[in-house]
MDTraj code that builds the backbone (N, CA, C; nanometers):
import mdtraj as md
import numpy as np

residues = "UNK UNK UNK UNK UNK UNK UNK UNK UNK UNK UNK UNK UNK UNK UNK UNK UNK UNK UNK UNK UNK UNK UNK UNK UNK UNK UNK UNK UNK UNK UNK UNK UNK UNK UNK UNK UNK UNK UNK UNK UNK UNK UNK UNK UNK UNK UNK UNK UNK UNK UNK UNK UNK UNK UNK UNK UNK UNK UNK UNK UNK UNK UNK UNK UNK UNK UNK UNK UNK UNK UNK UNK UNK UNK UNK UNK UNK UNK UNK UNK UNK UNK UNK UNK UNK UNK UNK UNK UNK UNK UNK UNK UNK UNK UNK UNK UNK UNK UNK UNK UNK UNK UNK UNK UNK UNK UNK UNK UNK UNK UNK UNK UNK UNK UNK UNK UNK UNK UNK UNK UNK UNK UNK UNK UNK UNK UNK UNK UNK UNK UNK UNK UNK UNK UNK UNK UNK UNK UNK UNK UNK UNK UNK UNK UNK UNK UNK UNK UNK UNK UNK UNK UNK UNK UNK UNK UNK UNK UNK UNK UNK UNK UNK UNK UNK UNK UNK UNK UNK UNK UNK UNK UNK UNK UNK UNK UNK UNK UNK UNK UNK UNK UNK UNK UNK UNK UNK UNK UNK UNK UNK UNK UNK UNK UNK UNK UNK UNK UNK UNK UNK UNK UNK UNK UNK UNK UNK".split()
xyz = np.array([
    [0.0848, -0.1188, 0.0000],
    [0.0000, 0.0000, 0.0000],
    [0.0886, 0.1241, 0.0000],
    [0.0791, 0.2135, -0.0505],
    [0.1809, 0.3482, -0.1016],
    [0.1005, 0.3965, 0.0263],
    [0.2104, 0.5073, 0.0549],
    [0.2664, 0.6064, 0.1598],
    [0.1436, 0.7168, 0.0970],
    [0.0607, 0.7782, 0.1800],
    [-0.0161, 0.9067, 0.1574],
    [0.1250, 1.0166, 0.1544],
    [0.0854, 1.1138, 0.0435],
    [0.1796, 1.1921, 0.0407],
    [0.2783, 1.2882, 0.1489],
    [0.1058, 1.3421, 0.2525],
    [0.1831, 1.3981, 0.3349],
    [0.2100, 1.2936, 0.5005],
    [0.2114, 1.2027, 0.4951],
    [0.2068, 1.1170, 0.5749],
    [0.3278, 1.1406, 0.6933],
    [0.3248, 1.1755, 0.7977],
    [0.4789, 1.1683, 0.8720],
    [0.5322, 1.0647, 0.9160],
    [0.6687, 1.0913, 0.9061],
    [0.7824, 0.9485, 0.9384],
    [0.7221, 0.8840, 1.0678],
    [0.7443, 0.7532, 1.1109],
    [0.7054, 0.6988, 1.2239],
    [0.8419, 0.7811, 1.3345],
    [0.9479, 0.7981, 1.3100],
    [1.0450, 0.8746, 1.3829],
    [1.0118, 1.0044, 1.3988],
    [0.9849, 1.0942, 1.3046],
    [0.9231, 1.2089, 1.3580],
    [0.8644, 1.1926, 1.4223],
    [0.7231, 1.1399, 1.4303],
    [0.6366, 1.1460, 1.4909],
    [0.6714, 1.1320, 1.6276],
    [0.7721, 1.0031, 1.6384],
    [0.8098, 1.0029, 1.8094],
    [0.8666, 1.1043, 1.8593],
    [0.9680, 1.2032, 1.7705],
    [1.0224, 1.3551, 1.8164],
    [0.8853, 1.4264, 1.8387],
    [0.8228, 1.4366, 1.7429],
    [0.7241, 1.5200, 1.7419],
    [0.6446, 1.5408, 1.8529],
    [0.5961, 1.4338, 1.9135],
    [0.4869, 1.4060, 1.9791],
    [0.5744, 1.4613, 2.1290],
    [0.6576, 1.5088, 2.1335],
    [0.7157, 1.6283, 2.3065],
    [0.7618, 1.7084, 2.2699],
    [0.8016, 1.7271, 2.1470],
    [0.8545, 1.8897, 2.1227],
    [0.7129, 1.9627, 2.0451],
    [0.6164, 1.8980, 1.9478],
    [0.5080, 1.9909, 1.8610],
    [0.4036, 1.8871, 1.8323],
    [0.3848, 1.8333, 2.0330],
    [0.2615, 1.7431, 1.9522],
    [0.0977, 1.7889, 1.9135],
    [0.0644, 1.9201, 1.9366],
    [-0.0568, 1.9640, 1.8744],
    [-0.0420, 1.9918, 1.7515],
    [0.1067, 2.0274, 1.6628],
    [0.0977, 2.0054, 1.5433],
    [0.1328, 1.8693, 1.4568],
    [0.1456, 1.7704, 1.5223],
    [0.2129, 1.6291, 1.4912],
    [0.0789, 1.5674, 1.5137],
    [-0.0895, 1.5647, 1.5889],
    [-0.1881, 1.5344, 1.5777],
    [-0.2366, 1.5666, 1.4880],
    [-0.2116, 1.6675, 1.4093],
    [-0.3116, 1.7840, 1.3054],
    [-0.2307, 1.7018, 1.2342],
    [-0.1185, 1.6812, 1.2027],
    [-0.0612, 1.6670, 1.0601],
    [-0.1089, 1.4745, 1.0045],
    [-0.1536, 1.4237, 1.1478],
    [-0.2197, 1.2613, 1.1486],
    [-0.3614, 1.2810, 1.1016],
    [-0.4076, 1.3641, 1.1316],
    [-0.5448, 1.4118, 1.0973],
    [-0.5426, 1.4530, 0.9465],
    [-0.4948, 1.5106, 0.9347],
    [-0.4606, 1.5383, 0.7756],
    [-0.4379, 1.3910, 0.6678],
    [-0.3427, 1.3451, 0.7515],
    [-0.3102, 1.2597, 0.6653],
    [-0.4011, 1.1191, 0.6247],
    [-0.4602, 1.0675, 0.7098],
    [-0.5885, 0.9748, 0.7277],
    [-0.4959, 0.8745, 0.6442],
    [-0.4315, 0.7890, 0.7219],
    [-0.4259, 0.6835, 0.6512],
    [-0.4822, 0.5474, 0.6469],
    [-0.4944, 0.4810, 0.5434],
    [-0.5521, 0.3344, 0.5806],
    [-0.4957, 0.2779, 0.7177],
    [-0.5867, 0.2030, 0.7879],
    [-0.5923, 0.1050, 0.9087],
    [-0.4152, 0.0047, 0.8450],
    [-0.4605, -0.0405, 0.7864],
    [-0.2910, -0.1915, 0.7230],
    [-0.1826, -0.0731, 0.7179],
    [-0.1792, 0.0260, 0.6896],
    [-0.0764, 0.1326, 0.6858],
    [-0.0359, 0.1861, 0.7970],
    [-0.1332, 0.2007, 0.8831],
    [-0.1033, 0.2316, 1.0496],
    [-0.0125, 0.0968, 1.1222],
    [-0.0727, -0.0015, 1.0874],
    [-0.0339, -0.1320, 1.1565],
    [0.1051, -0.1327, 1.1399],
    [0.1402, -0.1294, 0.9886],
    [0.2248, -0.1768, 0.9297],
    [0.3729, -0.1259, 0.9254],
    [0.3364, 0.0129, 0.9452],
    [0.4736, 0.1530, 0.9191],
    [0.4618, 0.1873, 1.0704],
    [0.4008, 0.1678, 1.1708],
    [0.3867, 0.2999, 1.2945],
    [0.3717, 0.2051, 1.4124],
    [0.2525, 0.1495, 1.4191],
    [0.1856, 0.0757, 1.5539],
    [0.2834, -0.0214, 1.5714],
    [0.3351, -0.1317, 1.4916],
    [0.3643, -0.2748, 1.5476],
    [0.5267, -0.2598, 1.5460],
    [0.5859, -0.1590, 1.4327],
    [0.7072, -0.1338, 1.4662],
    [0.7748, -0.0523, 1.5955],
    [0.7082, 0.0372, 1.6302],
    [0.7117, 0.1146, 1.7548],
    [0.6546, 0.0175, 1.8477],
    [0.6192, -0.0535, 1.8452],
    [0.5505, -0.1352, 1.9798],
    [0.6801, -0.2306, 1.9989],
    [0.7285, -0.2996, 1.8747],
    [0.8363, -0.4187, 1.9232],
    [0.9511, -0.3425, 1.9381],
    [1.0070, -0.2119, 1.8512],
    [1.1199, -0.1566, 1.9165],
    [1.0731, -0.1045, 2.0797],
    [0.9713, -0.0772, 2.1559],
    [0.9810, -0.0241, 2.2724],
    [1.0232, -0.1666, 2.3566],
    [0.9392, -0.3180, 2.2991],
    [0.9804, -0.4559, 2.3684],
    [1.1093, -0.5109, 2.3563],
    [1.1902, -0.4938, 2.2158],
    [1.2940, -0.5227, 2.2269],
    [1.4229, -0.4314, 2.3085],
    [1.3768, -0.3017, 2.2761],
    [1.4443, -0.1852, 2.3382],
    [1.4319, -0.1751, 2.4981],
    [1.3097, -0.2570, 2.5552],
    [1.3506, -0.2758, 2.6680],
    [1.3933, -0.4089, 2.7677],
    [1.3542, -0.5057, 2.6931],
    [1.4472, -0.6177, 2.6954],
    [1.6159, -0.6517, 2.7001],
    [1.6777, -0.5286, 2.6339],
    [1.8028, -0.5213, 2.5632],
    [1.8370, -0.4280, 2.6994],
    [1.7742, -0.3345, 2.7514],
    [1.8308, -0.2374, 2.8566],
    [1.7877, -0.3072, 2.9841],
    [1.6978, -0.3844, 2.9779],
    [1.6998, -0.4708, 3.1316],
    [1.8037, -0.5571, 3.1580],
    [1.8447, -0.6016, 3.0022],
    [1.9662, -0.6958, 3.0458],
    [2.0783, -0.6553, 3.0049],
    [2.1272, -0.5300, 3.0115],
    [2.2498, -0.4489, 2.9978],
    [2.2602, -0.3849, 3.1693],
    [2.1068, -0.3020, 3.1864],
    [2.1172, -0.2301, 3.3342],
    [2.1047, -0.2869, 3.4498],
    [2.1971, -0.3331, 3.5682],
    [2.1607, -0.3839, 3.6898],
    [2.0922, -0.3597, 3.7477],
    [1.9274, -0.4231, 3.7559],
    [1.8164, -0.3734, 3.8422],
    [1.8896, -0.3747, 4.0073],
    [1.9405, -0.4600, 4.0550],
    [1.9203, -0.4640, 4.1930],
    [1.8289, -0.6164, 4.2779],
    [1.7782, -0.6166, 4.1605],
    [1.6444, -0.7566, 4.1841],
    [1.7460, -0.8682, 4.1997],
    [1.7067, -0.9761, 4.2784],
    [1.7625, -1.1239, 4.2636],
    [1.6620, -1.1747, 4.1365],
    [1.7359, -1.2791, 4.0832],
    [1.7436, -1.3619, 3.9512],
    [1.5753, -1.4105, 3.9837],
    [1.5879, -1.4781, 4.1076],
    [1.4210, -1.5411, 4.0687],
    [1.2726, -1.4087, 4.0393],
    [1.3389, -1.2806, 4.0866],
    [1.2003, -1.2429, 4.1043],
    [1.2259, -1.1992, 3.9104],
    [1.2847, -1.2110, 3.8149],
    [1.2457, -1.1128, 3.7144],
    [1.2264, -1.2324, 3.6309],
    [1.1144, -1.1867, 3.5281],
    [1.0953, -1.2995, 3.4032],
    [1.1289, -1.3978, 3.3312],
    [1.1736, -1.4734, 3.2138],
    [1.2706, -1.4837, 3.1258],
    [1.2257, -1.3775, 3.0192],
    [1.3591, -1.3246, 2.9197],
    [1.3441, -1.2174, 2.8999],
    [1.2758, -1.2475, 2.7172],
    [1.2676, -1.3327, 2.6932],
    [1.1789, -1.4070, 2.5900],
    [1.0587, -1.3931, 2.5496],
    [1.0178, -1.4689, 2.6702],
    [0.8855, -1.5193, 2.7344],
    [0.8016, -1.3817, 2.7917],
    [0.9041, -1.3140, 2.8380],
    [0.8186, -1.1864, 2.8743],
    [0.8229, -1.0799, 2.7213],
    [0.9219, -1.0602, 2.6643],
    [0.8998, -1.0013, 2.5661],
    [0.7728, -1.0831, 2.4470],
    [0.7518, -1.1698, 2.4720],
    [0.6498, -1.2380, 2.3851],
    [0.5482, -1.2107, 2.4244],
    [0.4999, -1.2326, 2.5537],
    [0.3833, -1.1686, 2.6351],
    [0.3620, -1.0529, 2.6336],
    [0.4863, -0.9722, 2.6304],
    [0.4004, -0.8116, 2.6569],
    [0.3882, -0.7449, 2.5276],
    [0.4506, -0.7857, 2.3926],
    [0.4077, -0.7751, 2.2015],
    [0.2903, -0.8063, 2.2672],
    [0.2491, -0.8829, 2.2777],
    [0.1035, -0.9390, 2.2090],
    [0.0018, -0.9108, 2.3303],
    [0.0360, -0.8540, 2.4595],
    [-0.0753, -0.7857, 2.5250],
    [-0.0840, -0.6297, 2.4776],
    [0.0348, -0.5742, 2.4741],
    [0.0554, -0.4353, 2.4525],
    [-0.0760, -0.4256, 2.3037],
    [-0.0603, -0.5335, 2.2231],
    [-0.1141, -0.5512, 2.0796],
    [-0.2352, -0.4925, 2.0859],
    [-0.2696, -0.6316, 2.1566],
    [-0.4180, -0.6520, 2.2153],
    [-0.5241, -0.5218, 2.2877],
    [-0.3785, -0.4485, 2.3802],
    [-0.4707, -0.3226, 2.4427],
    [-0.5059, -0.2268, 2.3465],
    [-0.3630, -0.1988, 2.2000],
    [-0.4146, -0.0945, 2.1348],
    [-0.5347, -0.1082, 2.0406],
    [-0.5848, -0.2583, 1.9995],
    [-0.6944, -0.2644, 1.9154],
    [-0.7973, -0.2716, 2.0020],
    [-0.7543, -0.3278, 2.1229],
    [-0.9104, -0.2859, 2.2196],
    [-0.9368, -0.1864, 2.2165],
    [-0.8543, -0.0893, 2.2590],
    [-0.8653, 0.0826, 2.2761],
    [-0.9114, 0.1569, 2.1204],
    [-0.8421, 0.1120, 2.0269],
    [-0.9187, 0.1589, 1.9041],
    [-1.0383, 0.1228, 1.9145],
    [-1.0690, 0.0114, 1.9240],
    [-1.2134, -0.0320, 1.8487],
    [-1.2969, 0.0223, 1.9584],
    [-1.2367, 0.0392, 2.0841],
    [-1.3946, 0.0722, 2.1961],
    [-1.4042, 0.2471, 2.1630],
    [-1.2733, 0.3130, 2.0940],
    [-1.3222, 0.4612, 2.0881],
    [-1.3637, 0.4621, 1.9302],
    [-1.3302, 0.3925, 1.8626],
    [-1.4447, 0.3661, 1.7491],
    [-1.5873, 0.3486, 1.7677],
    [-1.5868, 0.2433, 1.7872],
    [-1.7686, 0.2262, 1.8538],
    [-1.8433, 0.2874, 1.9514],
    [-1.7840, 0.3482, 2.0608],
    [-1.8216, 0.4566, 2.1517],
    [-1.8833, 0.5921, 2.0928],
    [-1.8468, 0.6139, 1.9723],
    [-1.8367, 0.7562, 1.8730],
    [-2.0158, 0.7158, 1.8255],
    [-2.0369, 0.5945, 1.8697],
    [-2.1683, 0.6427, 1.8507],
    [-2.2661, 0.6741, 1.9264],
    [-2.2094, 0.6187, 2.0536],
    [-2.3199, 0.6910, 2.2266],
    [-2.2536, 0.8218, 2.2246],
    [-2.1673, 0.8676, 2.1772],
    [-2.1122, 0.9923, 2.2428],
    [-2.1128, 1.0885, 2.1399],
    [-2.1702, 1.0866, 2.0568],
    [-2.2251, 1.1010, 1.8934],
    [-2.0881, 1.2254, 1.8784],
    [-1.9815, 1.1006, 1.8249],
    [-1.8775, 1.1156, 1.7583],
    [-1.8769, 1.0996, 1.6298],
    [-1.7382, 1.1180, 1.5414],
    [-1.7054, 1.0542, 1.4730],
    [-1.6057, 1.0128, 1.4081],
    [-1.6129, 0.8437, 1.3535],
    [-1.4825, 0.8062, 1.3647],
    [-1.5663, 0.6995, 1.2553],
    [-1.4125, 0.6433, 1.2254],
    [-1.4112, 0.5405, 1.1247],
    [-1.2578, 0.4609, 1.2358],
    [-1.2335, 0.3111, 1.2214],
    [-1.1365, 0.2637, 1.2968],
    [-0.9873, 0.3228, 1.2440],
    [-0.9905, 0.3112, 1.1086],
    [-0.8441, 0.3798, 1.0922],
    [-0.7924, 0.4888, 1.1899],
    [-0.8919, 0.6047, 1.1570],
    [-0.8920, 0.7333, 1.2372],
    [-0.8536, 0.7160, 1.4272],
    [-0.9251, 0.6080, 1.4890],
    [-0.9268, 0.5682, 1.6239],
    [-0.7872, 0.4956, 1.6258],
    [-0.7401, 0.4003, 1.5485],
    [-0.6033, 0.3427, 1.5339],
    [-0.4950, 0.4272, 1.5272],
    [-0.5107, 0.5548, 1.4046],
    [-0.4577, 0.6387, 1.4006],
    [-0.3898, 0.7108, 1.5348],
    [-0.4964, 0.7271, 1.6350],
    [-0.4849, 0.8345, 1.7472],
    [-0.4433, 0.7688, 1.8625],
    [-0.5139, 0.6364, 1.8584],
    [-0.4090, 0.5616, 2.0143],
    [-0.2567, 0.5232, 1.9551],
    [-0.2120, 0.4864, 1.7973],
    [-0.0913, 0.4776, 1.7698],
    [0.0570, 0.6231, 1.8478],
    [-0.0588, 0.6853, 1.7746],
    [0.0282, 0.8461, 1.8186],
    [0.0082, 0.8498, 1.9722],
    [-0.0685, 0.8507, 2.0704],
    [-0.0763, 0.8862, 2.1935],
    [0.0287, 0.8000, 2.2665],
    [0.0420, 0.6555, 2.1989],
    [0.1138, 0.5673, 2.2629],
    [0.2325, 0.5982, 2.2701],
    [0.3302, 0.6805, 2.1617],
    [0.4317, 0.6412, 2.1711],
    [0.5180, 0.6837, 2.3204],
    [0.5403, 0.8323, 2.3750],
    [0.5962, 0.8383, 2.5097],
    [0.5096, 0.7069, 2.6101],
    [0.4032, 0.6127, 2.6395],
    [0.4324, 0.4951, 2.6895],
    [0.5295, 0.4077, 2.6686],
    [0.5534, 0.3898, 2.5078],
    [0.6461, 0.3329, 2.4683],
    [0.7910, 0.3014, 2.4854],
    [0.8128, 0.4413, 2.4703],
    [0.9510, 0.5199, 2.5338],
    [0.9641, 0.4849, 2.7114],
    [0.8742, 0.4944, 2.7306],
    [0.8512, 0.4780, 2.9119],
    [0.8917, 0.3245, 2.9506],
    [0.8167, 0.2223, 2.8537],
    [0.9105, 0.1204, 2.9125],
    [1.0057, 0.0667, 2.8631],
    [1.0945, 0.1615, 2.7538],
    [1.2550, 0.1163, 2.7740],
    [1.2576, 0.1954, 2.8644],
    [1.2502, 0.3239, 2.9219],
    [1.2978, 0.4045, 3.0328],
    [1.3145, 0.3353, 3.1595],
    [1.2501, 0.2689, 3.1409],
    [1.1765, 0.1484, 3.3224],
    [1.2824, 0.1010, 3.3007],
    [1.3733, 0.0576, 3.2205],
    [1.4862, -0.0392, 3.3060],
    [1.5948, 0.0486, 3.3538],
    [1.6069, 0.1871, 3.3402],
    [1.6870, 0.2643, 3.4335],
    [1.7097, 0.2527, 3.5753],
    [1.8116, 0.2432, 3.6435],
    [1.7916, 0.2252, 3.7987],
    [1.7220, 0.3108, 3.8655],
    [1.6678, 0.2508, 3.9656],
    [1.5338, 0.2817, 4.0969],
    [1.6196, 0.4408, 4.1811],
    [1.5265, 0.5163, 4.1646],
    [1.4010, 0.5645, 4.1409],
    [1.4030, 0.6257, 3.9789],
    [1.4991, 0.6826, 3.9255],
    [1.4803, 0.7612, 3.8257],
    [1.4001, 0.6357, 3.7200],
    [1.4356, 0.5426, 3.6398],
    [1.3625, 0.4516, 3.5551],
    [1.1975, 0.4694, 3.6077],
    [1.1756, 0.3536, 3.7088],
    [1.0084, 0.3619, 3.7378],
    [0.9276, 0.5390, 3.7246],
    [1.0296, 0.5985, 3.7983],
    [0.8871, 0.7218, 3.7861],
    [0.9175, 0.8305, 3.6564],
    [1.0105, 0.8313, 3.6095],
    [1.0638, 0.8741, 3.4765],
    [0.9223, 0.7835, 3.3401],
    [0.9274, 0.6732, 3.3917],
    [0.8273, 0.5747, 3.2691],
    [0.6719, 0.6222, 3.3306],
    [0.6427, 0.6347, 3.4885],
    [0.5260, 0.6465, 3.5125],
    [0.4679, 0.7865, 3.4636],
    [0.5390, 0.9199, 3.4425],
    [0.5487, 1.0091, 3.3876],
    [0.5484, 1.0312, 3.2233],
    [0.5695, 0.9640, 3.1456],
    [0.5779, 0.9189, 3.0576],
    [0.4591, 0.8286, 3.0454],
    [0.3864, 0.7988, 3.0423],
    [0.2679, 0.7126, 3.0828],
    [0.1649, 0.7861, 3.1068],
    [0.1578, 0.8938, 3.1714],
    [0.0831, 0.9746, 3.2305],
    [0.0504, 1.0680, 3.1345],
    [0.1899, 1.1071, 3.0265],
    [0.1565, 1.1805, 2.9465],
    [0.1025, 1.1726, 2.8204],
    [0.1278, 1.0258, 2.7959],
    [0.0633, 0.9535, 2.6906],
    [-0.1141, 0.9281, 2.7084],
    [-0.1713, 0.9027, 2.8517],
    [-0.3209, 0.9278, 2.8815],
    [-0.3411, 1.1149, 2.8502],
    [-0.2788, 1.1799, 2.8604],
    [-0.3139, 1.3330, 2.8775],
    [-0.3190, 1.3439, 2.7108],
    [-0.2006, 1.2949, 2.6054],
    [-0.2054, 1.2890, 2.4739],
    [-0.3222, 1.2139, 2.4313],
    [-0.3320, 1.0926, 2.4611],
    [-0.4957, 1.0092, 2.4127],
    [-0.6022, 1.1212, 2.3997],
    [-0.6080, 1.1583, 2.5195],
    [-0.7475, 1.3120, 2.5543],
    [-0.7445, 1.3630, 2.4156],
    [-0.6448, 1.4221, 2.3893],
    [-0.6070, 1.5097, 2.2900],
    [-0.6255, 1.4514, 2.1151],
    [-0.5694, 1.3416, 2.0916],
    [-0.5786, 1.2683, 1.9915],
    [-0.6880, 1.2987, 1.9455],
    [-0.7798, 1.2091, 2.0417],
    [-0.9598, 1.1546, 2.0631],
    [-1.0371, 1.2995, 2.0109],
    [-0.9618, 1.3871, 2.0724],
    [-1.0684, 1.5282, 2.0086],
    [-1.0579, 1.5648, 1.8589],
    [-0.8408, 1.5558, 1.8408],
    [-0.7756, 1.6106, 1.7377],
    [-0.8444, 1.5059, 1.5843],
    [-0.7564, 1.4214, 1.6451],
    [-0.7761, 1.3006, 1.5132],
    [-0.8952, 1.2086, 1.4484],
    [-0.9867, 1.1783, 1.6099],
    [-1.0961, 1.1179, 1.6264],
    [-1.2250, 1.2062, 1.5823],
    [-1.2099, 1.3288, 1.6356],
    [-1.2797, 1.4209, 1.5967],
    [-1.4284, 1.4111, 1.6979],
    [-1.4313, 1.3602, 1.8249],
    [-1.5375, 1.4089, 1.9078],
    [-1.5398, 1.5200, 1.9656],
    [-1.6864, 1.5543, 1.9882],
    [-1.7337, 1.6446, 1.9865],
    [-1.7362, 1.7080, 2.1198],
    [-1.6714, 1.8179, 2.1789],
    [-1.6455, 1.8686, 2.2854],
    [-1.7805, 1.8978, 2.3936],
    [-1.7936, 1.8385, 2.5024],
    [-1.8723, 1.8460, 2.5607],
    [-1.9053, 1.6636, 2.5869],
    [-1.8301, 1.6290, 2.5064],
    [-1.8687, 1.4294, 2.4788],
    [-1.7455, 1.3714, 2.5013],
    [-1.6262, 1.4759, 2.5695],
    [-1.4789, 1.4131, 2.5329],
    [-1.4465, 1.3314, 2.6302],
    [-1.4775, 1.4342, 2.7572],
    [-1.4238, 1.3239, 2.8811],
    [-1.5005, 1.1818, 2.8923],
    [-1.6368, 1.2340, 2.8590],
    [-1.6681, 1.0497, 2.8899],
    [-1.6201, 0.9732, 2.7527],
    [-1.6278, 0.9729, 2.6829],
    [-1.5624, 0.9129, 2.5145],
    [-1.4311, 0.8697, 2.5807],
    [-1.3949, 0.9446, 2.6328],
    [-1.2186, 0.9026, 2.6439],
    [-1.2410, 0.7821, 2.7849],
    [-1.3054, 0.8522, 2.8977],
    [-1.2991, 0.7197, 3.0081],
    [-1.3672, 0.5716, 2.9650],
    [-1.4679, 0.6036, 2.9018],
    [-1.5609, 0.5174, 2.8041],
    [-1.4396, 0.4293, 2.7256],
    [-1.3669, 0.4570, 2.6661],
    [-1.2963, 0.4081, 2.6004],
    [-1.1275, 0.3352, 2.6907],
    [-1.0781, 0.4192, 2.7542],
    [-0.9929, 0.3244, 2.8357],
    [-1.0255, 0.2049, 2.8999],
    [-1.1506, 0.2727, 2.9840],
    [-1.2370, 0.1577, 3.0646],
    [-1.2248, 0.0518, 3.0105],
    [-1.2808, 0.0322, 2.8722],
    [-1.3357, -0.0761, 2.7826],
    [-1.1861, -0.1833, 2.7377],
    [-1.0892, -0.0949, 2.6909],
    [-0.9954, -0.1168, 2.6947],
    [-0.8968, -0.2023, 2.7693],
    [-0.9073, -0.1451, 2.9091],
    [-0.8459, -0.1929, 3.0286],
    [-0.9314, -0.3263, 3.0688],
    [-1.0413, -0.3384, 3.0684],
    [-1.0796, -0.4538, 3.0941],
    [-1.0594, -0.5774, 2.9932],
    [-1.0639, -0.5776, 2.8901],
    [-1.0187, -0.6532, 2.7413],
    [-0.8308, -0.7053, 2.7790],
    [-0.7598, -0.5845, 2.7977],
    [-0.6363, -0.6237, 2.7834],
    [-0.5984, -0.6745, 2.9344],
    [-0.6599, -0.6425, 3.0405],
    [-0.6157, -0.7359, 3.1682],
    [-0.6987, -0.8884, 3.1787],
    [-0.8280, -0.8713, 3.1106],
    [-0.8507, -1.0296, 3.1101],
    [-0.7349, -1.1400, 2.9798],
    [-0.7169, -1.0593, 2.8818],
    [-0.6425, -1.1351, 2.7687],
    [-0.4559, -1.1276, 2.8449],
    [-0.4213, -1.0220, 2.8919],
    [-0.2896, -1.0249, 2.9847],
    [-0.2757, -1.0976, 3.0707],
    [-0.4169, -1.1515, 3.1837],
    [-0.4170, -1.2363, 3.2868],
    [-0.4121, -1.4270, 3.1887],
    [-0.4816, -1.4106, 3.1381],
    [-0.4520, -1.5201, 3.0681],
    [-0.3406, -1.5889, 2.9686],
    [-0.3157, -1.4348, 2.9087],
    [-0.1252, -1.4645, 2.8247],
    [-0.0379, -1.5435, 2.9336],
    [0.0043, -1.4776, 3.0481],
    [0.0723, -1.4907, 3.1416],
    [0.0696, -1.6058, 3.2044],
    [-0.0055, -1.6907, 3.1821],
    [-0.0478, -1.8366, 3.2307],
    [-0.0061, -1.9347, 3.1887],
    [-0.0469, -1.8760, 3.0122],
    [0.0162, -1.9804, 2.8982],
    [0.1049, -1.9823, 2.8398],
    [0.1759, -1.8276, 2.8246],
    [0.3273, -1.8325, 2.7978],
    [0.4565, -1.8630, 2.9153],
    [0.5092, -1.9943, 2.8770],
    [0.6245, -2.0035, 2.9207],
    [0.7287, -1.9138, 2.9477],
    [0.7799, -1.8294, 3.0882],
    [0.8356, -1.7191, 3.1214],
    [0.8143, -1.6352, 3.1204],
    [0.6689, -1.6183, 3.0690],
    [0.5713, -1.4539, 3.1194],
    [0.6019, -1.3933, 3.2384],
    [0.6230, -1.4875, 3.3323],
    [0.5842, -1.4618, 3.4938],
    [0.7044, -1.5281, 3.5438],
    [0.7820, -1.3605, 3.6308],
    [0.9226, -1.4530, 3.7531],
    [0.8370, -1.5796, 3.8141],
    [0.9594, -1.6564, 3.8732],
    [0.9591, -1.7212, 3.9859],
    [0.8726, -1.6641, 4.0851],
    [0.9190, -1.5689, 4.1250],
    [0.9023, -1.5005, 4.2789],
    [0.8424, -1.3469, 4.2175],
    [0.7537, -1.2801, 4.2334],
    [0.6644, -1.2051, 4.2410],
    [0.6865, -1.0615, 4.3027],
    [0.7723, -1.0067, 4.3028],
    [0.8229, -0.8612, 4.3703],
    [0.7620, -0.7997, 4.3794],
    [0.6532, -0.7555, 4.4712],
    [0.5124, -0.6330, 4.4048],
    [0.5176, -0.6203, 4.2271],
    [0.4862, -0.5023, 4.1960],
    [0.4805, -0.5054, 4.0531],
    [0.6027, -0.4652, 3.9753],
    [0.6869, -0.4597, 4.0287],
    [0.8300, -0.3758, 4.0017],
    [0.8289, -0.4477, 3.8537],
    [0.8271, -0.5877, 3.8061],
    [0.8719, -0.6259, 3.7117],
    [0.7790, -0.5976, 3.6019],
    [0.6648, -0.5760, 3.6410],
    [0.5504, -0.5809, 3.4987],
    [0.5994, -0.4369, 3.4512],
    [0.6766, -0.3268, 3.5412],
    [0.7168, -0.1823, 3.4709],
    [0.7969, -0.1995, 3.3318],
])
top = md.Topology()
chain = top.add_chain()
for i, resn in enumerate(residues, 1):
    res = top.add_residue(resn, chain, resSeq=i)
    for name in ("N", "CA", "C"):
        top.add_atom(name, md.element.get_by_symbol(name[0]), res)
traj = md.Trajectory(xyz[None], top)
């Protein structure tokens, strides 16, 4: 499938989105690209460089953790591709279909479009997480935080709902989200071999 003309780089976009991300939403909005074009150039490549990218810095940076409490680093990178996957098409499709109680509008590309872009500082956040304690964890939780504050934004910019319909559209839509990807995450984790340490450290390791 050819590149829409004005389409932006998947790398810009990750600059973009903390130095000019109200103009790096507009320029996604503009560009409307097919759903297989989002997947293909933006979403799944930025999703496995943030898994491999933090796989590669957990096992370069000395957490501090003993050996049993952390994953295998495989098994967890296999698990968290394919939950991370799972949350962004949940999250598309529930602020797709939501656009019609909250009399939005959207087509799924457009909704794919906007959680792709909101995601990426999450992304960034968990290679950041394998930085040593404290700066890594709250450096990524910050980063995380700002990626929900970007979603808001997307959902209005790209999605195009209608102000006065945003905040619930948007909780409406995580909600839906969050429940989809912790029942399909609770269950990955069961069946993939090395999803889950030995030993259980509070949540330090799922960061």
């Amino acid at each position: 499938m050819d590149q829409p003309p004005a389409l932006p780089g998947r790398w810009q976009t990750v600059g973009a989105v903390f130095f000019r991300p109200r103009r790096i939403l507009s320029d996604w909005h503009a560009a409307d690209p097919e759903a297989a074009w989002i997947l293909a150039r933006l979403t799944i490549p930025l999703l496995l460089a943030s898994v491999i990218g933090a796989a590669v810095a957990h096992a370069l940076i000395p957490s501090g953790f003993p050996p049993e409490t952390r994953p295998d680093p495989i098994g967890f990178g296999i698990y968290s591709a394919l939950t991370q996957f799972v949350g962004v098409m949940a999250l598309a499709a529930a602020a797709h279909y939501l656009c019609d109680l909250f009399q939005g509008y959207s087509d799924l590309r457009r909704a794919l479009t906007a959680v792709s872009v909101a995601l990426v500082p999450a992304w960034v956040g968990n290679v950041a997480a394998a930085l040593p304690w404290p700066v890594g964890p709250h450096l990524a939780l910050l980063l995380i935080l700002y990626s929900l504050v970007l979603l808001y934004a997307a959902f209005a910019v790209i999605v195009g709902v209608r102000k006065g319909n945003r905040l619930a559209h948007y909780l409406a839509s995580l909600a839906a989200a969050l429940l989809v990807t912790f029942a399909f995450g609770w269950q990955a984790m069961s069946l993939i071999p090395g999803a889950a340490p030995e030993v259980r450290l509070g949540t330090t390791w799922l960061l």
